[in-house]
ZAMARGU-4260 file (C-alpha; in steps of 0.2 Angstrom, whole numbers, plus 5000, padded with zeros to 4 digits):
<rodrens>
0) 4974/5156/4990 | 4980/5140/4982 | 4974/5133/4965 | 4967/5120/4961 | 4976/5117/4944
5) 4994/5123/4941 | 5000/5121/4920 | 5019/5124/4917 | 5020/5130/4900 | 5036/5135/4889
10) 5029/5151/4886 | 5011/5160/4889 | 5005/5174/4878 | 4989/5183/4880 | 4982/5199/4875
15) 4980/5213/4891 | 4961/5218/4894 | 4965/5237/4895 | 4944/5236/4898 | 4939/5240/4878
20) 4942/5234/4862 | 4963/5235/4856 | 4965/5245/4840 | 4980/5253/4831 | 4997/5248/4837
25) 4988/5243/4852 | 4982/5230/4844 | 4999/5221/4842 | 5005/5221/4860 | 5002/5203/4869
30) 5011/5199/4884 | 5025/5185/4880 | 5031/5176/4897 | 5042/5162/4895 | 5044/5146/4908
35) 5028/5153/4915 | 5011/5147/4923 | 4994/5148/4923 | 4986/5145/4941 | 4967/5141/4939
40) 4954/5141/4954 | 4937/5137/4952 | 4940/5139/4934 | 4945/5154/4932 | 4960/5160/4931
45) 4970/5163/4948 | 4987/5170/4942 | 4998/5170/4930 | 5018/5175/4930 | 5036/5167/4926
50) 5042/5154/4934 | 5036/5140/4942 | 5021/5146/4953 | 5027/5137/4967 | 5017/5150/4978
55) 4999/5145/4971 | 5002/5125/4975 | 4998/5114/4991 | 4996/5095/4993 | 4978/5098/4983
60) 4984/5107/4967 | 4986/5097/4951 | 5003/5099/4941 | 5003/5098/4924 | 5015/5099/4912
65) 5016/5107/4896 | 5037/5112/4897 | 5041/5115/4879 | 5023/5121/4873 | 5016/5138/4871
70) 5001/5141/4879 | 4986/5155/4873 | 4970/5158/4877 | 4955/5148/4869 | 4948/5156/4853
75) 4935/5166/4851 | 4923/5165/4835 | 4914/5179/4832 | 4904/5175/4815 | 4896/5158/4812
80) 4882/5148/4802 | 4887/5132/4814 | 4866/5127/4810 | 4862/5119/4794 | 4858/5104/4783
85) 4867/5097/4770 | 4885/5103/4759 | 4887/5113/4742 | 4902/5104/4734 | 4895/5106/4718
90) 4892/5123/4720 | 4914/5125/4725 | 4914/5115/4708 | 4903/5129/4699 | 4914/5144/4706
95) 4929/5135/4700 | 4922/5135/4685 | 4918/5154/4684 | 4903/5157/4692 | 4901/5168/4704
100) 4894/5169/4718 | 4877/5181/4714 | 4876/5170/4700 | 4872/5153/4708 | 4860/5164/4721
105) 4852/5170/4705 | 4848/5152/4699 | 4842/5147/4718 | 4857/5142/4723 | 4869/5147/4738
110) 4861/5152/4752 | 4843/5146/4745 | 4850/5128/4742 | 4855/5127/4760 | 4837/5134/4765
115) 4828/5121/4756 | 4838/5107/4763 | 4838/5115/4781 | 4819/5117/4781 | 4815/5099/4777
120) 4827/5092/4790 | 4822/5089/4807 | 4827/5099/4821 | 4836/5082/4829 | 4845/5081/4813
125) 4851/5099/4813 | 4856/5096/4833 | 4866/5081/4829 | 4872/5090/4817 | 4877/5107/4825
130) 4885/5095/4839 | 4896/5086/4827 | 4902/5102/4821 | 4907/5110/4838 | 4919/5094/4843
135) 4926/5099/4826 | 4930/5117/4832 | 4933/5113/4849 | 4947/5100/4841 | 4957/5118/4832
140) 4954/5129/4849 | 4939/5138/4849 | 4930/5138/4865 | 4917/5152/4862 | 4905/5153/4846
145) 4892/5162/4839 | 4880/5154/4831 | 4868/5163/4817 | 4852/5158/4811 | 4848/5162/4792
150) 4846/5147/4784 | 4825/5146/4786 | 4821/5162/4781 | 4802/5157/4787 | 4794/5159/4804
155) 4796/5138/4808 | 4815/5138/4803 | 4822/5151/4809 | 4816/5148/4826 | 4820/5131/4825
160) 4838/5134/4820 | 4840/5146/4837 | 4832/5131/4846 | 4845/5122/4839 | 4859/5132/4841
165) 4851/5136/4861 | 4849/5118/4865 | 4869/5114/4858 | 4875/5125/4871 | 4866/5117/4884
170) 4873/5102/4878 | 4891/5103/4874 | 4905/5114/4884 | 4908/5126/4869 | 4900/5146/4877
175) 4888/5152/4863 | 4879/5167/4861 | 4866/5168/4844 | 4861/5178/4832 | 4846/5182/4821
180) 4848/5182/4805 | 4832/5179/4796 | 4835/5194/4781 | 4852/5183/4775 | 4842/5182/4758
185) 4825/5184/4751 | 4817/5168/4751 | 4807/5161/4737 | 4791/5162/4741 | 4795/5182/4742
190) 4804/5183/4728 | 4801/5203/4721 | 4793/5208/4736 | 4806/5211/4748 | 4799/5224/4756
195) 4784/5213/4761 | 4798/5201/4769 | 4807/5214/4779 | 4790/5218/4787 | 4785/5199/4789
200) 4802/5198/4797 | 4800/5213/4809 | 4781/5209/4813 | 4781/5190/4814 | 4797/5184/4818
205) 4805/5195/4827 | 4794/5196/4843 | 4795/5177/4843 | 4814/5176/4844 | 4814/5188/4857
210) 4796/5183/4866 | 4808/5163/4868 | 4823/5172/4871 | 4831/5164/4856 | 4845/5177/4852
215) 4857/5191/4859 | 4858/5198/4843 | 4852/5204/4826 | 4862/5203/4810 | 4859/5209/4793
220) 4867/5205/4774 | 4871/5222/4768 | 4876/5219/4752 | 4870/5226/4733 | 4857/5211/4728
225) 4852/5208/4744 | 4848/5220/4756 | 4852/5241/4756 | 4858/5251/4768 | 4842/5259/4774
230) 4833/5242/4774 | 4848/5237/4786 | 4847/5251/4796 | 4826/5247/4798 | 4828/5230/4802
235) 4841/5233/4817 | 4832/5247/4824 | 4816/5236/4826 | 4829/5223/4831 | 4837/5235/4844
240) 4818/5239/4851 | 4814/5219/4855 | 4834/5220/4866 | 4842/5215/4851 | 4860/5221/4848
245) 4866/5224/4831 | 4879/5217/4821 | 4878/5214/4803 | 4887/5206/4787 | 4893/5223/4776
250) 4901/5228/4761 | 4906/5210/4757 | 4908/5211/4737 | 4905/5230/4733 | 4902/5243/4745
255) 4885/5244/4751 | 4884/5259/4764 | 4886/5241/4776 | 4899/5251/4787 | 4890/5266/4789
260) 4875/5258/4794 | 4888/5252/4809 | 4894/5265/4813 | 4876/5274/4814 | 4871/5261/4826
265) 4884/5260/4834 | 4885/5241/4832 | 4894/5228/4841 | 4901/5222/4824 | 4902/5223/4805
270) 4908/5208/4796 | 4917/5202/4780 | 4921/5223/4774 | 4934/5218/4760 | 4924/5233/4749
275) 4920/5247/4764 | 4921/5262/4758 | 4933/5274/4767 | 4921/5286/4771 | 4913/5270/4780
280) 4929/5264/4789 | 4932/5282/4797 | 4915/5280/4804 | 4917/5263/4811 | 4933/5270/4820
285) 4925/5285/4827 | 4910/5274/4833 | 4922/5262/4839 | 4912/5249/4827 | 4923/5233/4829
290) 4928/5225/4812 | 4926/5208/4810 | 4937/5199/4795 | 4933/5184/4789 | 4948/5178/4777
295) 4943/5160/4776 | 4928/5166/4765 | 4938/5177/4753 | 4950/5161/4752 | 4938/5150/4746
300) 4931/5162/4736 | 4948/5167/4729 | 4941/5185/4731 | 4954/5195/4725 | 4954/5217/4719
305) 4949/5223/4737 | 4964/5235/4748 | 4974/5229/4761 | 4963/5228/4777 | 4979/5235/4787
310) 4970/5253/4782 | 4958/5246/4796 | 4974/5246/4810 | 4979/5261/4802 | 4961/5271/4804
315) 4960/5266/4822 | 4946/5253/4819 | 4948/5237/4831 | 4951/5221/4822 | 4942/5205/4825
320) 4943/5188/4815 | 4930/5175/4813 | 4930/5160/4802 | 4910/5160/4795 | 4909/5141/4795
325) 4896/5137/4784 | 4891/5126/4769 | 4892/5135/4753 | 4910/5147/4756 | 4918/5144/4772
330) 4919/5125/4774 | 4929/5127/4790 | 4929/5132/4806 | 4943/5130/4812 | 4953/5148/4819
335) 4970/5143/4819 | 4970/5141/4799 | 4958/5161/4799 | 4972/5168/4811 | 4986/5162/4799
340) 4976/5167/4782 | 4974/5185/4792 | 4994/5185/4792 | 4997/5177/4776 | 4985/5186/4766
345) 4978/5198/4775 | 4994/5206/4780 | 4989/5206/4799 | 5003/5204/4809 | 5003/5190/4822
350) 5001/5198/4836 | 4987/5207/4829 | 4978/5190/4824 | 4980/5183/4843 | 4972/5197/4848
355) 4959/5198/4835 | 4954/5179/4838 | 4952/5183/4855 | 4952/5199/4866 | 4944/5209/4852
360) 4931/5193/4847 | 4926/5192/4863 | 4923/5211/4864 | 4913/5209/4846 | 4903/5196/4856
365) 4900/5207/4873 | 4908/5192/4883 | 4923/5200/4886 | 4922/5203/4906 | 4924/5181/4903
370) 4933/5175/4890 | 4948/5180/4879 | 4961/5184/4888 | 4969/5176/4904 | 4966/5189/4916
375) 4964/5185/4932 | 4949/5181/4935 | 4940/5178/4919 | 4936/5160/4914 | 4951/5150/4912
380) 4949/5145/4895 | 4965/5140/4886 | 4975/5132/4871 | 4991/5123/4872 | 4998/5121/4858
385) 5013/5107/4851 | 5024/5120/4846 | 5036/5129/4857 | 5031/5147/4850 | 5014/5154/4848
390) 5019/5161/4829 | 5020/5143/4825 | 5001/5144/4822 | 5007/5157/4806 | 5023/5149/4803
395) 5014/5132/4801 | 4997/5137/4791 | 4987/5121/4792 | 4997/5109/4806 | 4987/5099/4818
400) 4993/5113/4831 | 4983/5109/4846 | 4988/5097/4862 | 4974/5102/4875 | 4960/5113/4876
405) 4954/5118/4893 | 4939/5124/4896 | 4931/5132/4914 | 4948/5126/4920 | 4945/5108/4915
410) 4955/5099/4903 | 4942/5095/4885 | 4956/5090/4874 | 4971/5081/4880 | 4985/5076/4867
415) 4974/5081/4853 | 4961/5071/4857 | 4941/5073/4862 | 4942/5069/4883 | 4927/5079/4889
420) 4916/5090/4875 | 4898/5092/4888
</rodrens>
């Protein structure tokens, strides 16, 4: 069989899909080819090897060169808040100034100031929006995103931010799966009865999201002032009855019994974790819970007094990395920088961030049989990058690293630039 696209890159590197999520040492072994190719086909991935694929090419096939450039495989973002209205600069201001962050959700800020602004917009204004925000990502890498909902916390909005978030990825090239979030916080109008909002959730709006076939999954914030972990473990069981699979924020700034809930439910993911208890992280390992880090929010939080989360590598507990784009404490979504913060401050080791921002996100997602590694035969989603050595992306934290991005085998970015986003 011949390909229809041929790319020649310096070097290719790629995570091997053993069939389940990499863990432990497993975790840092990527395959390194270099002077190698990628054959694509249909858009998906024909072959890859060293040399110069000669074998895989006729009169038809399209050469293109990217000698000198490393090539990977297009990032995965497991954890995003992609939907909303309107920035928090001044709240960044207010954490700079010692605040923290349950101190401006206690005055109504946070999480509520967003809900208030992404309630009154309109759902063209949240698309335009969303849209805008996934050339942006596209632009650093990513070719697959989840996309929460979480900042309507009522019936109207949190339905219209999975409309959103539904209608985006019929509209731009970017694969998406979503997530309900609608217990991110306890919206005003509920204030002291939260009890009385978990059930309006599980009785009102959850049988909708499902009903529309909004969502692929069900989140949760499992977090001391927020939600506990029996409330958590509630909420996703109701969740898990409507065909929801679970995944939920946990232990984020003390531990909140977030990773034993998990574990418990055997969830495809638990996020954020800086605080899990160790009793919590042995239980996430034997349930094969994925972890999913998400260092670009303890950056801008400049969170500091939490361990080293190599002791997740070290329990066994497969590692994934996400960037939680949103407005209030993750500004960015763009993977490249989160894969180098994982290194830099979260003492992953390279090859343990590749495969975290892409084999074991795409597992986290349950997308995996698709994207996030280039098998043969999965979706030939890649990255090449202007550097010559896939640890460029860790060695320089921050560069404008990205030449082209194709997606489905066709090209989206060429030489940094926006060519094709639908």
């Amino acid at each position: 069989m011949k390909a229809d696209i041929l790319i020649r890159a310096g070097q290719v590197v790629s995570a091997v899909d053993k069939k389940s999520p990499l863990k432990g040492e497993g975790q840092a072994k990527v395959m390194v080819l270099e002077d190698a190719y990628v054959a694509i086909k249909d858009g998906r991935v024909l072959a890859i090897g060293r040399g110069d694929g000669r074998e895989y090419c006729d009169s038809n096939t399209e050469i293109h060169d990217a000698s000198g450039k490393a090539l990977i495989p297009g990032l995965v973002d497991p954890h995003t808040h992609l939907v909303f209205a309107g920035w928090r600069a001044e709240e960044f201001a207010l954490r700079l100034s010692g605040a923290s962050y349950m101190d401006i959700l206690a005055q109504g800020g946070g999480i509520l100031d967003t809900v208030r602004r992404t309630r009154e917009a309109s759902e063209e204004d949240l698309l335009l929006g969303t849209l805008n925000r996934m050339d942006e990502i596209l632009l650093t890498g990513t070719t697959t995103v989840e996309i929460k909902s979480g900042y309507g916390l009522d019936r109207e909005t949190e339905l219209k931010m999975l409309r959103v978030a539904k209608e985006a990825g019929r509209r731009h090239c970017l694969d998406i799966k979503t997530t309900f979030l609608g217990a991110h916080a306890v919206p005003v109008e509920f204030r002291g009865k939260q009890k009385e909002y978990l059930e309006y959730l599980m009785t009102e709006v959850l049988p909708l999201v499902a009903e529309q076939e909004l969502a692929d999954f069900a989140d949760i914030f499992c977090e001391q002032g927020v939600f506990t972990a029996k409330e958590s473990e509630e909420l996703l069981g109701k969740a898990k009855e409507y065909g929801l699979k679970a995944r939920l924020h946990a232990d984020e700034l003390v531990a909140s019994g977030g990773a034993e809930v998990a574990a418990e439910l055997r969830a495809l993911s638990a996020d954020h974790l800086l605080f899990a208890s160790p009793e919590g992280v042995r239980a996430m390992a034997k349930a094969n819970v994925i972890g999913t880090l998400l260092p670009g929010t303890s950056f801008f939080l400049k969170k500091r007094g939490y361990e080293s989360p190599r002791r997740f590598i070290e329990a066994g507990v497969p590692l994934a990395l996400g960037s939680d784009y949103n407005p209030g404490t993750c500004p960015t979504g763009n993977m490249l920088f989160v894969m180098a913060l994982g290194v830099l401050q979260y003492d992953l080791l390279p090859e343990e961030a590749l495969i975290a921002a892409t084999l074991n996100a795409a597992y986290s997602l349950d997308v995996a049989s698709e994207v996030g590694s280039l098998d043969t035969g999965k979706q030939a989603d890649l990255v090449i990058l202007k550097a010559p050595d896939y640890r460029h992306i860790f060695y320089r934290a921050g560069s404008q690293l990205v030449d082209s991005v194709y997606k489905k085998g066709i090209l989206k970015v060429k030489n940094g630039q926006i060519v094709n986003h639908n």
